[in-house]
PLY file of the C-alpha trace (Angstrom):
ply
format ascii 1.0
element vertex 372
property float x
property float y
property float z
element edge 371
property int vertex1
property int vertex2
end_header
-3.07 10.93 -13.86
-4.83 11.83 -10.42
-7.49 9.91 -9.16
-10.47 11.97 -10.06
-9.23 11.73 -13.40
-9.10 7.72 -13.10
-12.57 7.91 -11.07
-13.99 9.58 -13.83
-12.77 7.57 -16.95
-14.20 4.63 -15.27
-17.55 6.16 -14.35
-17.88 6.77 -17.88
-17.34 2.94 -19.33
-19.64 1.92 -15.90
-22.34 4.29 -17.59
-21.92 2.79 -20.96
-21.72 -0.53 -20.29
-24.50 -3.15 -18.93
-24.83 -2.93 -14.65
-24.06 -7.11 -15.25
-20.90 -6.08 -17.00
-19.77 -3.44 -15.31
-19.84 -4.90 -11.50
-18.91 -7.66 -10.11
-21.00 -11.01 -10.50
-22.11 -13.51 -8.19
-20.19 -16.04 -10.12
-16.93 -14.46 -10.13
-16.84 -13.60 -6.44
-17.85 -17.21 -5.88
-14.50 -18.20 -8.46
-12.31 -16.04 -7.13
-12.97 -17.18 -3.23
-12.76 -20.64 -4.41
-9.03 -19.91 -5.83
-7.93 -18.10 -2.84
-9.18 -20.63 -0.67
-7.10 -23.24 -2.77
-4.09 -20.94 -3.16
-2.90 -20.17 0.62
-6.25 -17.80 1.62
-8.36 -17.45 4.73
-10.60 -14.94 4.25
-12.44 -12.85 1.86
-14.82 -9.68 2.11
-16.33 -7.75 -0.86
-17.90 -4.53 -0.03
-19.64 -2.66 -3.19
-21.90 0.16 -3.56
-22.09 0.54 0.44
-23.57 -3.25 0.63
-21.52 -5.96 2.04
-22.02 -8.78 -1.14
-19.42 -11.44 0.21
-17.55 -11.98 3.47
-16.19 -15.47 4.39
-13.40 -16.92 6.12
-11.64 -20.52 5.85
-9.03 -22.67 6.08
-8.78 -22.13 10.41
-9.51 -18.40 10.04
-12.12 -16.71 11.84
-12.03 -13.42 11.61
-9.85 -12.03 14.55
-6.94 -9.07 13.74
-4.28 -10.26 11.66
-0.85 -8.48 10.78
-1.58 -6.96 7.78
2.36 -5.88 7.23
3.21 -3.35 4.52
-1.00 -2.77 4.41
0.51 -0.02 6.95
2.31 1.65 4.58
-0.93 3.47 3.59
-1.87 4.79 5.92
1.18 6.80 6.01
1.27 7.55 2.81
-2.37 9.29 3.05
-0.86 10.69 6.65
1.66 12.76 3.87
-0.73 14.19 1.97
-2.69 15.72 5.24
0.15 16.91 6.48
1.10 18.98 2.98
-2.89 20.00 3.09
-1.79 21.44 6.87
1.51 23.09 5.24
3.14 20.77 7.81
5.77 19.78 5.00
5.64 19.52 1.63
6.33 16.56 -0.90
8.94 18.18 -2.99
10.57 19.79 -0.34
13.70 17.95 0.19
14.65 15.74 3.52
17.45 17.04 3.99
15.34 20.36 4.87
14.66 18.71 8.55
17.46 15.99 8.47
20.21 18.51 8.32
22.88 16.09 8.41
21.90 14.74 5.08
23.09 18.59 3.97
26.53 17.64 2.94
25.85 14.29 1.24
25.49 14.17 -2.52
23.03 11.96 -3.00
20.89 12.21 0.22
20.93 16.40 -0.28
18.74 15.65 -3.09
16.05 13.42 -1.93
12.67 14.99 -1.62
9.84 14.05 0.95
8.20 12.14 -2.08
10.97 10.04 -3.28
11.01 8.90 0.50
7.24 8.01 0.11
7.45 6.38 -3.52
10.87 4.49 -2.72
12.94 6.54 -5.31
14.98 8.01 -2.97
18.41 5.72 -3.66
18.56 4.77 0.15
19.33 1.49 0.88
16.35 -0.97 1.92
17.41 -1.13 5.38
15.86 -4.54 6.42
18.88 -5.34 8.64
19.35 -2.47 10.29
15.70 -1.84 10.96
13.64 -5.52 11.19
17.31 -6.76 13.16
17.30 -7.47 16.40
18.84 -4.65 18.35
18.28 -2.35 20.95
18.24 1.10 18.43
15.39 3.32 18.15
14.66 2.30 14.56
13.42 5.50 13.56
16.18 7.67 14.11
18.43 4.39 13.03
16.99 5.27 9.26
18.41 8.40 8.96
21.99 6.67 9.19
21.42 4.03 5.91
23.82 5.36 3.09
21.90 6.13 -0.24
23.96 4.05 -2.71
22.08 5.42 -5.94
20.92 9.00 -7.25
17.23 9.67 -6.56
14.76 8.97 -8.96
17.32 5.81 -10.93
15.54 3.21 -8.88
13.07 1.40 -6.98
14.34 -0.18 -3.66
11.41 -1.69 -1.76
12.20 -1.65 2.36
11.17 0.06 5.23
14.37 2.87 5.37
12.23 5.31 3.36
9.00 5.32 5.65
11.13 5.20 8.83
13.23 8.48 7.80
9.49 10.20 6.80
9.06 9.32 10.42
12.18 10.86 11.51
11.07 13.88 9.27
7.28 13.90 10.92
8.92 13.67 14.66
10.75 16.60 14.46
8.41 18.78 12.54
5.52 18.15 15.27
7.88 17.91 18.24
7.34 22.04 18.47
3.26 20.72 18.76
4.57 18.18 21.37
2.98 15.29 19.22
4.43 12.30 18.10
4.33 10.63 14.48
2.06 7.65 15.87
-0.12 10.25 17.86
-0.39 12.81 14.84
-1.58 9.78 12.72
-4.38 8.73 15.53
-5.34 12.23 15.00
-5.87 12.73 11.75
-6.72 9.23 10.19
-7.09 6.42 13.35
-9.47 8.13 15.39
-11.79 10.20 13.10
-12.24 6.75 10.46
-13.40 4.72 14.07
-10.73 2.10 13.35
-9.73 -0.33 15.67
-5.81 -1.42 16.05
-5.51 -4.37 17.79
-2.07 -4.47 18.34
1.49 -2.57 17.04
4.64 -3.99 16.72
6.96 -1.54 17.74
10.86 -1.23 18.87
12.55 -1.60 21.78
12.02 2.34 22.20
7.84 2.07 21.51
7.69 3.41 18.34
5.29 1.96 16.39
6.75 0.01 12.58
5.54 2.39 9.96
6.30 0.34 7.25
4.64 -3.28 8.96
3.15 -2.52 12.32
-0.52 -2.86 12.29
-2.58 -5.62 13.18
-6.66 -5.24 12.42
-9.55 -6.76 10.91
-10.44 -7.27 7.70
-13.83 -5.47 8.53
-12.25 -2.48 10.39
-9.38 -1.88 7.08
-12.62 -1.61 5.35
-12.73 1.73 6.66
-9.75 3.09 5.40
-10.65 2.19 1.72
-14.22 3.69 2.07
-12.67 6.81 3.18
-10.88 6.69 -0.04
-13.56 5.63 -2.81
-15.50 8.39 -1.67
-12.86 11.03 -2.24
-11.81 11.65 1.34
-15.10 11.57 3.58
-15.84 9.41 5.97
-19.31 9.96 7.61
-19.90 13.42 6.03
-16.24 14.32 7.39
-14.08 15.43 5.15
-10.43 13.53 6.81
-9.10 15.05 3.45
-9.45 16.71 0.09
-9.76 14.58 -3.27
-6.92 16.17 -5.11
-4.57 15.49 -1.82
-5.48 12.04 -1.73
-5.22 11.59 -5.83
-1.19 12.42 -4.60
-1.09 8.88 -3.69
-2.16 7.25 -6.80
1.03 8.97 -9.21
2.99 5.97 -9.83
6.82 7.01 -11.05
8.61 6.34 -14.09
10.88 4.14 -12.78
7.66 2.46 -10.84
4.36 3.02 -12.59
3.09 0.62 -10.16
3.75 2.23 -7.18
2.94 5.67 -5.78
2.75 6.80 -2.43
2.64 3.64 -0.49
-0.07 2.19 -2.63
0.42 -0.48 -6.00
-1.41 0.86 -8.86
-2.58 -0.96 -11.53
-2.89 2.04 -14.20
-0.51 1.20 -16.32
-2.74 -1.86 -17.58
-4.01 0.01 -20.52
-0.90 0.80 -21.81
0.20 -2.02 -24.72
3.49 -2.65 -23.09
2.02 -3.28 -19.82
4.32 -6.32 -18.02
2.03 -7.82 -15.22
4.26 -8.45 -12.35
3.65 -10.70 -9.19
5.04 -8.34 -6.26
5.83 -10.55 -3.32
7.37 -12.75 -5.60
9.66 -9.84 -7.09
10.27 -8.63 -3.83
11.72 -11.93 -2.92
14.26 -11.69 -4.92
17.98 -11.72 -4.14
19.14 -8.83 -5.55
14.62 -7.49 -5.48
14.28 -6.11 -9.08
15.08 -1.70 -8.98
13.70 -1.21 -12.31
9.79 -1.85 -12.69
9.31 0.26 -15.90
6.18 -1.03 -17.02
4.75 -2.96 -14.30
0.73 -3.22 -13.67
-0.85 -5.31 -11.37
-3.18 -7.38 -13.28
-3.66 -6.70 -17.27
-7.63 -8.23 -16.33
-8.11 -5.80 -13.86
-9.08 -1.98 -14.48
-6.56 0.15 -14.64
-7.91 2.41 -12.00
-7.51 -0.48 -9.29
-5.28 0.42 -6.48
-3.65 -2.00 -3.51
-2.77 -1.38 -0.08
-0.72 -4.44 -0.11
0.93 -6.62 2.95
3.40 -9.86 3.27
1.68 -12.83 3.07
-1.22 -11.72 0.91
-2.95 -9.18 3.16
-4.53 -7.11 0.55
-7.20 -4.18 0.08
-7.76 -3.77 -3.39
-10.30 -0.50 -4.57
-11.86 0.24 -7.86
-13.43 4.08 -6.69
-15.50 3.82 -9.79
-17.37 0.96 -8.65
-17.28 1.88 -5.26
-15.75 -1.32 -4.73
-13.33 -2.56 -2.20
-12.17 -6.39 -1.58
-10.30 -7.20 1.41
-8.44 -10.58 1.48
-6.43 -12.75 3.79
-3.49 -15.32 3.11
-1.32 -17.29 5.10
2.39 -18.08 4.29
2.96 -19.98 1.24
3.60 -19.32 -2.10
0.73 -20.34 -4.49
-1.49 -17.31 -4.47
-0.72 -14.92 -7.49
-2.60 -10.98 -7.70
-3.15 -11.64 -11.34
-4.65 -14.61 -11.43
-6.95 -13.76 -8.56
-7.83 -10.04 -10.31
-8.75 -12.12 -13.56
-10.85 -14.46 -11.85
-12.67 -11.28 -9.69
-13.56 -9.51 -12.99
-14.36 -12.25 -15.21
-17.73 -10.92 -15.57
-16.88 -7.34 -15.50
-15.95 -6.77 -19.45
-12.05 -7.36 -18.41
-9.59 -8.73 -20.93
-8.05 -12.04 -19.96
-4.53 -12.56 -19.00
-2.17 -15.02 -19.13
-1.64 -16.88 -15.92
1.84 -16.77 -15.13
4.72 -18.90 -13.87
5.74 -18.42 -10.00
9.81 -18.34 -9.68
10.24 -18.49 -6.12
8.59 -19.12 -1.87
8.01 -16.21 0.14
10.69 -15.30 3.08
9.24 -12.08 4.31
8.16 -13.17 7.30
11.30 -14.15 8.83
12.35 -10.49 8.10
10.60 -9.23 11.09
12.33 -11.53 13.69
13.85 -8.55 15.58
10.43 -6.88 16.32
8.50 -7.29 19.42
5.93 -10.44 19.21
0 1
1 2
2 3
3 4
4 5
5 6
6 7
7 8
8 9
9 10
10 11
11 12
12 13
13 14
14 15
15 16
16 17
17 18
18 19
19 20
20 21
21 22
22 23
23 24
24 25
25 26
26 27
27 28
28 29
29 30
30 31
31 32
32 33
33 34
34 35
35 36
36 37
37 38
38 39
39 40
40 41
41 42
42 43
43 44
44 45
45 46
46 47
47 48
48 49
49 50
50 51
51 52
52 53
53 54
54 55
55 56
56 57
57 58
58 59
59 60
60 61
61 62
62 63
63 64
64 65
65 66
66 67
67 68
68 69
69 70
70 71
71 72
72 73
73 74
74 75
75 76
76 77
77 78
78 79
79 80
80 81
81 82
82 83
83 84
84 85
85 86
86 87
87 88
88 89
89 90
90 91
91 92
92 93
93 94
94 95
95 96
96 97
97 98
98 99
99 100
100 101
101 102
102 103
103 104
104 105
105 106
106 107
107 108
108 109
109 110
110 111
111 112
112 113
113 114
114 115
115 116
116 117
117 118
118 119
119 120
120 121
121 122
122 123
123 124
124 125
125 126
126 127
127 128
128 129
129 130
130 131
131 132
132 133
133 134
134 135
135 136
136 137
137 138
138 139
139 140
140 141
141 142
142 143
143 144
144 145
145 146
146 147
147 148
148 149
149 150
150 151
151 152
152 153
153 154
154 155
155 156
156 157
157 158
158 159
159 160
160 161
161 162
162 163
163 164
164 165
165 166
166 167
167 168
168 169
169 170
170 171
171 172
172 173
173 174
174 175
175 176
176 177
177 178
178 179
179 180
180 181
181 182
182 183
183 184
184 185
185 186
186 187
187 188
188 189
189 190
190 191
191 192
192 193
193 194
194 195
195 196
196 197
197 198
198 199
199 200
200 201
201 202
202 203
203 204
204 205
205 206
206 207
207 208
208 209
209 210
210 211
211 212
212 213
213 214
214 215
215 216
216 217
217 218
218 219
219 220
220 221
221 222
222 223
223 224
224 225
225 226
226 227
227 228
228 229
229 230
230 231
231 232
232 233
233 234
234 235
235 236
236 237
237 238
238 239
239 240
240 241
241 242
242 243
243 244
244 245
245 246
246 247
247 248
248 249
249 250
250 251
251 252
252 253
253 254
254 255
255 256
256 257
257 258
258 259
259 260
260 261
261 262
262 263
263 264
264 265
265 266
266 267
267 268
268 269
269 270
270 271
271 272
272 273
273 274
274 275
275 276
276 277
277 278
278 279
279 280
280 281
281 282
282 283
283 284
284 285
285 286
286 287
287 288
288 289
289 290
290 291
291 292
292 293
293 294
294 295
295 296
296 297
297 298
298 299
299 300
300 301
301 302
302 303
303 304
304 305
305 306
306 307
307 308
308 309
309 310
310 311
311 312
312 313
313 314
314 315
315 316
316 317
317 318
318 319
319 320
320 321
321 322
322 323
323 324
324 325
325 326
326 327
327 328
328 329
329 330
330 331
331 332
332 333
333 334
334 335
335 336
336 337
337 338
338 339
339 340
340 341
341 342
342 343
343 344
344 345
345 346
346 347
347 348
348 349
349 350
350 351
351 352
352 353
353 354
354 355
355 356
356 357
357 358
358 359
359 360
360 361
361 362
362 363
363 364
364 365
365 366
366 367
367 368
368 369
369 370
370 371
């Protein structure tokens, strides 16, 4: 299910349901601040119905940029979609289309543009070969990681599927003389007004699709605005509805994860497993198979995350016209589900189970090869 169709299941229960009930109270945001703050978070802003309600920061936090790691991811995945509304690619085409020497592979023959984008595509997470220290151009490096399962069998989380999309969008535009990073200033950095204070990049200058951008909590705001209302920003339309719902189709394999966004649909569903992401993805071997998964089960199902290392995270409920922006710090005590159940306490949300964490967070020390 798209996102208009999510937007408008929820509009409906909003209608039905007391305004006290159906948005967030004063209370709740008050709770939920009060567990971040006690549980490894710095900051906090909730923006609903166009009205900034909440915005505080804490424990040494101010307010400057911050690396908001795989938050980045996002941004390409909406970059996608515009570029299949410009008939620049298209999702189901498959890679091996533009990376020609992926023709005579098996596995890698098979891969489509979206299995790239949802993490299906059976390559190999690449977090050696691409967050290493070495000299490569890490883009072009990507195209080189062997894909050790058949597409579509698994979910490896790592940045080797966004960096061969790159690969992809550099030599579709290079005819346009445009590079990836450029073509994204274009169509999403520039028109939304959004302010990136700094890029990690490689030793060649290409920007770190997968963890590159450092901002404010205030200017990611932006981005999910852009997306609660559909694709406008401004009276601009930066790109249609039903393109943008593209992002929100979680995968069997996945439910919780579509086109470089978590999704929290699968919450309604009575088998729904709640999982705790950074911990799975700290892992040794990281889980493939996330059949089931949902964000929080006290959360509506129509919340989606752009979601970073160390508990960056923009969560948006379209419905509500709600987005939440928070800030962590490394640790390991803040949970999603736990925070989601404390948000919506007040919202007519079924309550969860809190749950046990397994293990500390590591991804940090994953990008010691990229520049400072």
């Amino acid at each position: 299910m798209g996102l208009r169709a999510f937007s408008l299941l929820a509009t409906l229960v909003v209608c039905t349901c007391a305004d006290s009930q159906a948005q967030l109270s004063s209370e709740s945001i008050s709770a939920a601040q009060k567990y971040s703050a006690t549980h490894n978070g710095r900051g906090m802003i909730v923006k609903e119905r166009g009205q900034v309600r909440f915005e505080k920061y804490y424990n040494g936090y101010s307010g400057e940029p911050l690396h908001i790691y795989s938050g980045t991811k996002s941004f390409f995945g909406v970059l996608a979609v515009i570029a299949q509304e410009e008939r620049l690619l298209d999702l189901d085409e498959p890679a091996a289309k533009t990376l020609t020497e992926w023709q005579s592979d098996p596995r890698k023959s098979r891969i489509t543009i979206r299995d790239l984008l949802n993490f299906t595509s059976g390559l190999e997470s690449g977090f050696e070969e691409i967050y290493g220290r070495s000299s490569e151009d890490k883009i072009t490096r990507a195209v080189s990681i062997p894909a050790t399962r058949d597409r579509g069998q698994s979910f490896v989380y790592g940045p080797s599927h966004l960096n061969a999309f790159c690969e992809i969008l550099r030599r579709k535009l290079r005819k346009k003389g445009i590079s990836y990073d450029d073509y994204l200033k274009r169509k999403l950095i520039q028109p939304l007004g959004i302010q990136i204070s700094r890029w990690r990049e490689d030793n060649h200058g290409n920007p770190v699709p997968s963890a590159g951008m450092y901002m404010t909590g205030k200017t990611w705001l932006k981005f999910g605005e852009m997306i609660n209302a559909g694709g406008t920003w401004n009276g601009r339309r930066i790109v249609k509805a039903e393109s943008l719902s593209e992002c929100f189709r979680g995968t069997e394999i996945n439910p919780a994860y579509g086109l470089c966004f978590w999704l929290n649909h699968y919450a309604a569903q009575s088998n729904a497993r709640e999982v705790d992401v950074e911990e799975d993805l700290e892992l040794d071997p990281m889980p493939e198979d996330w059949r089931g998964a949902c964000l929080s089960k006290g959360a509506p199902p129509e919340l989606i995350c752009s979601l970073g290392s160390t508990f960056q995270r923009m969560y948006l409920v379209p419905s509500m016209d709600l987005i939440v922006i928070h800030h962590g710090k490394p640790g390991h005590e803040f949970r999603d589900f736990d925070f989601l159940r404390i948000l919506f306490a007040d919202a007519g949300m079924p309550v969860s189970e809190p749950q046990k964490r397994k293990t500390k967070p590591i991804f940090p020390k994953l990008f010691k090869g990229l520049k400072k």
